[in-house]
C-alpha positions in Angstrom: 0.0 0.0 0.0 1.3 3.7 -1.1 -0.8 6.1 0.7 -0.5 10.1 0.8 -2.3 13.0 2.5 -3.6 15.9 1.3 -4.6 18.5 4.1 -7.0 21.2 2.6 -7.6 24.8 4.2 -6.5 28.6 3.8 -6.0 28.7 7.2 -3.2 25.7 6.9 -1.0 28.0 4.9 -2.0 31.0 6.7 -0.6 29.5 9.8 -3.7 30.9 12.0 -4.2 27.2 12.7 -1.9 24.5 13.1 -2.0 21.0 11.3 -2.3 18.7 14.0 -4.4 16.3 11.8 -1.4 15.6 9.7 0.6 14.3 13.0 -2.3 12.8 14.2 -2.6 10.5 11.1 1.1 10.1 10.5 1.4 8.9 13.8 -1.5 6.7 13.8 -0.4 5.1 10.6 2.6 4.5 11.4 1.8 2.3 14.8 -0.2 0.1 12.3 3.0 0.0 10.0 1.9 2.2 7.2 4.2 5.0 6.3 3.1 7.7 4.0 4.9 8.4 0.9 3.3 11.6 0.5 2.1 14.8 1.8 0.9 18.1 1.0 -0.9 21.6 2.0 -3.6 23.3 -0.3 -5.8 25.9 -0.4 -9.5 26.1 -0.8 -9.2 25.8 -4.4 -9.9 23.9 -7.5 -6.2 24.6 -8.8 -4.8 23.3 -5.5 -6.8 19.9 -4.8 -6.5 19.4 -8.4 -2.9 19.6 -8.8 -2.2 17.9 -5.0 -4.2 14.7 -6.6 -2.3 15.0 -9.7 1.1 14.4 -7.5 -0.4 12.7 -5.6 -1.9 9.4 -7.8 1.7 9.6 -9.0 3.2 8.2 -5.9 0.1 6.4 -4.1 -3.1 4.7 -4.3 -4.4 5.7 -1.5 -5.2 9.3 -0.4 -6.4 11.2 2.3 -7.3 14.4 2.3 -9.1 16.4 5.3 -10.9 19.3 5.7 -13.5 21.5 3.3 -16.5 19.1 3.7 -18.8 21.7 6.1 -21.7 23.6 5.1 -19.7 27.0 4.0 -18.8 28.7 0.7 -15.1 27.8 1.4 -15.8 23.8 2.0 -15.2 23.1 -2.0 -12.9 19.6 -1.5 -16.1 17.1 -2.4 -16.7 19.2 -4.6 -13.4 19.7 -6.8 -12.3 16.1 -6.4 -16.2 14.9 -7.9 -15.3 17.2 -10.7 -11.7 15.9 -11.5 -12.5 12.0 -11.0 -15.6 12.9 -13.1 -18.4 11.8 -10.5 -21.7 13.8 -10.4 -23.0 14.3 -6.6 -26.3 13.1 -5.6 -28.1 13.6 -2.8 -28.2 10.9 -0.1 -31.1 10.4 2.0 -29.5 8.5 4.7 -27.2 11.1 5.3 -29.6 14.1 5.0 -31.5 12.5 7.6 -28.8 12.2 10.0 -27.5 15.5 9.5 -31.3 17.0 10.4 -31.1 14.7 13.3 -28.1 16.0 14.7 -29.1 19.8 14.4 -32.4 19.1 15.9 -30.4 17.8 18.8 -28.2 20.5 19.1 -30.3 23.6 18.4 -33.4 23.5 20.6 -36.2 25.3 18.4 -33.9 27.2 15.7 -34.3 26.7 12.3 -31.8 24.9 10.1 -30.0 27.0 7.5 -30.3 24.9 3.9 -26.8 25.1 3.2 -26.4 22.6 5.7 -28.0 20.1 3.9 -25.1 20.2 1.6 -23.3 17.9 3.4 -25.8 15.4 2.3 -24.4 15.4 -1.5 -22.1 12.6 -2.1 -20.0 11.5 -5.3 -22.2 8.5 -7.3 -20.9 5.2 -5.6 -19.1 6.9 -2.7 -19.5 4.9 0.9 -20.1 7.1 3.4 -18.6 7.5 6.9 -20.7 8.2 9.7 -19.1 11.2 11.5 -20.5 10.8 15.3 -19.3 14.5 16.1 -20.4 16.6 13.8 -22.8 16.8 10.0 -20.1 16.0 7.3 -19.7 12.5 6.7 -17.0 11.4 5.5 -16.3 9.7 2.3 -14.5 6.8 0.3 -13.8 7.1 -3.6 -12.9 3.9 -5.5 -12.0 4.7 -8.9 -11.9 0.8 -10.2 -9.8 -0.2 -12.9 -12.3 0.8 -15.6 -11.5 4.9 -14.8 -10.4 6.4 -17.6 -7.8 8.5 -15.8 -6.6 7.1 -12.4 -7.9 2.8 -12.4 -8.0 1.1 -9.1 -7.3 4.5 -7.2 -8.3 5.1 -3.0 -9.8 8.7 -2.0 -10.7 8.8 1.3 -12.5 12.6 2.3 -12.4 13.3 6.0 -13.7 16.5 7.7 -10.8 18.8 9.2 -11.4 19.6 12.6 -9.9 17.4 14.7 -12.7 16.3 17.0 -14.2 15.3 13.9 -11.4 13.3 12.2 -9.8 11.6 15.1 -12.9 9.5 15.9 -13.8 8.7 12.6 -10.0 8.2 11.2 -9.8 5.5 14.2 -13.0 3.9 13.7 -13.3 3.8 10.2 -10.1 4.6 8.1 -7.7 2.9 10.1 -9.5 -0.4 10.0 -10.2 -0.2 6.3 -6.5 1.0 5.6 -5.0 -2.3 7.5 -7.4 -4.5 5.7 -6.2 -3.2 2.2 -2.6 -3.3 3.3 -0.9 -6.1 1.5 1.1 -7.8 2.3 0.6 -7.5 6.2 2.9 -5.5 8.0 3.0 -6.5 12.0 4.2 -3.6 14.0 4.4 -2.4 17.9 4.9 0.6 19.6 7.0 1.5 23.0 6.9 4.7 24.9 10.6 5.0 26.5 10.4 7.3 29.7 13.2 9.3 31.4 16.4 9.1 28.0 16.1 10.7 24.2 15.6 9.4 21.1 19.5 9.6 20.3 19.8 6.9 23.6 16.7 5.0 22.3 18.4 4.7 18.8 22.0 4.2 20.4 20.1 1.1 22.5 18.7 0.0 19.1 21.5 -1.1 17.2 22.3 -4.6 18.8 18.7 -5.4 18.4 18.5 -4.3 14.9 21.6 -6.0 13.8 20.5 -9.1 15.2 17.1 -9.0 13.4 17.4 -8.8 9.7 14.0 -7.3 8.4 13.0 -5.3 11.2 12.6 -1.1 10.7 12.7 1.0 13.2 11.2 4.6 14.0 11.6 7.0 16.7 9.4 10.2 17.7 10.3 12.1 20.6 8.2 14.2 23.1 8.7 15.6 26.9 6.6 12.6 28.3 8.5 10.1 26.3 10.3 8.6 23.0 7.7 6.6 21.2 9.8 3.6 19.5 8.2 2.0 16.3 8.7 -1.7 15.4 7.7 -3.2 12.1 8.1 -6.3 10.1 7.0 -8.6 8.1 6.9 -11.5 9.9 5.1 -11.9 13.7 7.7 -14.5 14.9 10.6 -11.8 14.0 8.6 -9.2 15.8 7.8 -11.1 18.8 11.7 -11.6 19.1 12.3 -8.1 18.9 10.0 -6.9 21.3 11.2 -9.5 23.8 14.4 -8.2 23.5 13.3 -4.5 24.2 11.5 -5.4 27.2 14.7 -6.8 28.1 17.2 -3.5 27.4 14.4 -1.0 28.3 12.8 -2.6 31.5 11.0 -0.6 33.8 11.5 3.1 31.3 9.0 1.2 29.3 5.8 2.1 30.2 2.6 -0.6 30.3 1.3 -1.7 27.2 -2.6 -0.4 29.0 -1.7 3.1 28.7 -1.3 6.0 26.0 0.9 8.5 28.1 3.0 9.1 31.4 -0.2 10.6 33.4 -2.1 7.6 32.6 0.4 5.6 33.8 1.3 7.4 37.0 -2.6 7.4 37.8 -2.5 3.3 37.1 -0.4 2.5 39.4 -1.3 5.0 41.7 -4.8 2.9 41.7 -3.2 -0.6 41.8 -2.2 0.6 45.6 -4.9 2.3 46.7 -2.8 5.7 46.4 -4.0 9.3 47.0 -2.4 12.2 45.0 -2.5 16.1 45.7 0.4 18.4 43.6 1.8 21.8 44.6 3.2 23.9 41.2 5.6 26.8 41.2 6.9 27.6 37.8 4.7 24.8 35.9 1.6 27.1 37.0 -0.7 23.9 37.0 0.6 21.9 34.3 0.6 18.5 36.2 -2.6 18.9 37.3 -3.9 19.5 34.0 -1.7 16.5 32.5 -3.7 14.5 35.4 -7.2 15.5 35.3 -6.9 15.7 31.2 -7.0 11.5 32.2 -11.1 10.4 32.2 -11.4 9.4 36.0 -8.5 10.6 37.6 -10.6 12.0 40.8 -10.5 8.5 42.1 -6.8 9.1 43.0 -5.9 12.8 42.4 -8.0 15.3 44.8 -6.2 18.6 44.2 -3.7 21.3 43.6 -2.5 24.4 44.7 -0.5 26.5 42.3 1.9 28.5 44.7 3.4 31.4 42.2 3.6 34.1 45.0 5.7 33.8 48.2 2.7 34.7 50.1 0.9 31.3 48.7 3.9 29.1 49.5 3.8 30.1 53.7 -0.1 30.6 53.7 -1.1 27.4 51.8 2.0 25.3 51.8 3.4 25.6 55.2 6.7 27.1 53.6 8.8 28.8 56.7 9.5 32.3 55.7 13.0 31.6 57.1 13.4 29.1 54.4 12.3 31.9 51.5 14.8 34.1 53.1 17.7 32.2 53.5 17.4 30.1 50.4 15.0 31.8 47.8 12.2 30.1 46.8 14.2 28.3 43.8 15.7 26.0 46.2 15.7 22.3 47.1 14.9 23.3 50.9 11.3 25.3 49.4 10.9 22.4 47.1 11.1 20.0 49.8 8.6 22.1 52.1 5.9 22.5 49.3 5.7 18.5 48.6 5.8 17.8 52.3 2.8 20.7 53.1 0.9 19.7 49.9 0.8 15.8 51.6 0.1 17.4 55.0 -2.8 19.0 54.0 -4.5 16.9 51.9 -3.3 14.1 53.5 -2.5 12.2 50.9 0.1 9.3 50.0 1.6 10.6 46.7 3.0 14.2 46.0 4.6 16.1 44.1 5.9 19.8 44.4 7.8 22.2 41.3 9.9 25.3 41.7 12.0 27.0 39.1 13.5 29.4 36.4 11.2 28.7 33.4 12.3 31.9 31.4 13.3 33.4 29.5 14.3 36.1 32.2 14.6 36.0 35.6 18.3 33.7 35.6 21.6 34.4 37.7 25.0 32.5 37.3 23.9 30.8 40.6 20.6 29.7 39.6 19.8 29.9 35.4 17.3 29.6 33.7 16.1 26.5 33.5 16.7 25.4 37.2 14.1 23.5 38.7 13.7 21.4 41.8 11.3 19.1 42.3 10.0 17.2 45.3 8.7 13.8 45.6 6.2 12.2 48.6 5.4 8.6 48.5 4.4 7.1 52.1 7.4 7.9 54.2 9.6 9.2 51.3 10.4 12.7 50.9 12.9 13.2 47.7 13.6 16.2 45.8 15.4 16.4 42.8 17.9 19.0 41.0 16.8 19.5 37.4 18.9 21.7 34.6 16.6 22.2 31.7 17.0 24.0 28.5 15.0 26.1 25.6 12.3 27.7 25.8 9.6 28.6 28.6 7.1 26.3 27.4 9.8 23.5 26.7 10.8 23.8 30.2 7.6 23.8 31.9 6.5 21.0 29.8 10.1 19.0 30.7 10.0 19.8 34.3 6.1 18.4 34.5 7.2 15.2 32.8 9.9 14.7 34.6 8.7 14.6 37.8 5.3 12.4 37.2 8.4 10.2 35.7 10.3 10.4 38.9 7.0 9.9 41.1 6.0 6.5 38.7 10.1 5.1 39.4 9.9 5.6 43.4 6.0 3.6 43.4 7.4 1.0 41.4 10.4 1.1 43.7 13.0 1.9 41.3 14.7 5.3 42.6 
């Protein structure tokens, strides 16, 4: 299977909105072992979709495209790709029923504009994909190998906001795309906590050398590297990822979750743990990464986000001695916050964060980029020295991964 994408919007190449679809997709393909082998970003016009498909059925197909399939003026994509694979669009009932449905539900009493039921034209012999979140469907194109143009060719039209594509890519594309894929491709995916990708990929090469056949990929991100395994044969993966269990251990995290706050929370649970956080220079970024998890208030029951002095003695317990004699970047504050988070909301797990996120504010004895961070698990109190770099968001982001990393080590008893 050669598949590309084609992401379609103004607002793509405007840069007022970012192109998370694209990663979205490339990284969901990619855990199922399909790599594209094209992509590309077009405006809202028939000269761009038209000349992105050209290139595109030069390298693949299969293709993706996402976004213009709403009710506007500027939603032309079924539209131009009808027109240059020659389909007419015809109304389907199905769909215009649904997509009155879904207003009714949503707009108590107004009226529905009749643009909307554009939506419900579809390219003759398209199959339609039911989009749960929103009124476009979206749509499959088979060209067959009678076309006159582009035989035996895959467009597959999805709608471009994300909360609309990323249900409907899992549940519908994803499953069709792996079925098509010949021959099968068996792959896996790690996420490596606490080293980089250049470690991962150092830590790589024995395994690699000693199975012929197997590709590797590596993404990195502050919560972890996410390793890719693929090959063509099952028994050849199973080696492999027997063998990364083996070199990785416990900076592997468990094939049940999707990220490092998951995780944390999971094991947190196994042991009938409690969790409470108290956040300097991340301003509440932990507790966001934790209640962003669907059921988190079974373990975690609060935060306090201590930017001021003032916060840190009232709420924290933080000795104004302390804040005079060691600043409140210091591992003698850090310890303090974790240990008066626990105290009053007496729980078994905590975690406390004070730094120099940037870009000001640095001296040659504490830079930017200093953090300490304090651990509580039963009866231990740890706090940690952490010297991070680039920019203000990059460090916040580090420093809040780094710590639920060091809090998931001490509960399974590996720091």
């Amino acid at each position: 299977m050669k598949l590309a994408i084609i992401c379609i919007g103004d607002e793509l190449l405007k840069g007022s909105t970012l192109n998370t679809n694209l990663a979205y997709m490339g990284s969901r393909l990619l855990e199922a072992g399909i790599q594209p082998v094209f992509s590309a970003e077009v405006p809202d016009s028939s000269e761009g979709i038209m000349h992105a498909l050209e290139q595109a059925f030069k390298h693949a197909d299969w293709v993706i495209t996402s976004g213009g399939l709403g009710p506007t003026a500027d939603d032309v994509t079924k539209e131009y790709i009808a027109r240059f694979l020659g389909y007419r669009l015809e109304e389907n009932g199905d769909v215009a029923v649904s997509i009155v449905q879904y207003w009714k539900e949503r707009h108590d009493g107004d009226e529905m504009p009749t643009r909307v039921l554009n939506q419900s034209l579809v390219p003759e012999n398209a199959d339609v994909l039911r989009n749960r979140f929103g009124t476009a469907p979206g749509l499959v194109i088979r060209t067959g190998e009678d076309h006159p143009r582009f035989p035996n060719k895959n467009v597959v039209m999805l709608p471009g906001p994300p909360g609309e594509l990323e249900p409907m890519f899992s549940a519908s594309v994803l499953p069709l795309l792996k079925k098509e894929a010949e021959p099968r491709i068996y792959s896996k995916c790690f996420l490596v906590c606490g080293t980089g990708e250049s470690d991962v990929e150092e830590r790589m090469l024995p395994i690699i050398d000693r199975n012929p056949g197997l590709s590797t990929a590596y993404c990195a991100s502050a919560q972890y590297v996410k390793l890719f395994l693929k090959s063509a044969s099952c028994d050849a993966l199973g080696k492999a990822m027997r063998e990364v269990k083996s070199v990785f251990g416990h900076e592997l995290l468990s094939d049940r979750v999707e990220s490092l706050p998951e995780e944390v929370l999971r094991l947190l649970r196994e042991n009938g743990d409690t969790l409470a956080t108290a956040e300097s220079c991340t301003g509440g970024l932990i507790a966001k990464m934790i209640t962003d998890i669907p059921g988190a208030s079974d373990v975690y029951l609060g935060s306090v986000v201590s930017y001021a002095n003032t916060i840190k003695e009232s709420m924290l317990g933080v000795e104004s001695k302390t804040l005079a004699d060691h600043g409140a970047v210091s591992p003698e504050t850090a310890r303090e916050m974790v240990q008066g988070i626990a105290r009053r909301f007496q729980v078994s797990a905590a975690v406390a964060t004070t730094g120099i996120a940037g870009p000001d504010g640095g001296t040659p004895e504490k830079p930017v980029g200093l953090v300490y961070a304090g651990i509580v698990y039963h009866d231990r109190c740890e706090v940690f020295e952490l010297h991070l770099h680039r920019s203000r968001q990059q460090i916040r982001d580090r420093a809040a991964c780094e710590v639920l990393n060091r809090l998931r080590l001490m509960i399974l008893g590996k720091l």
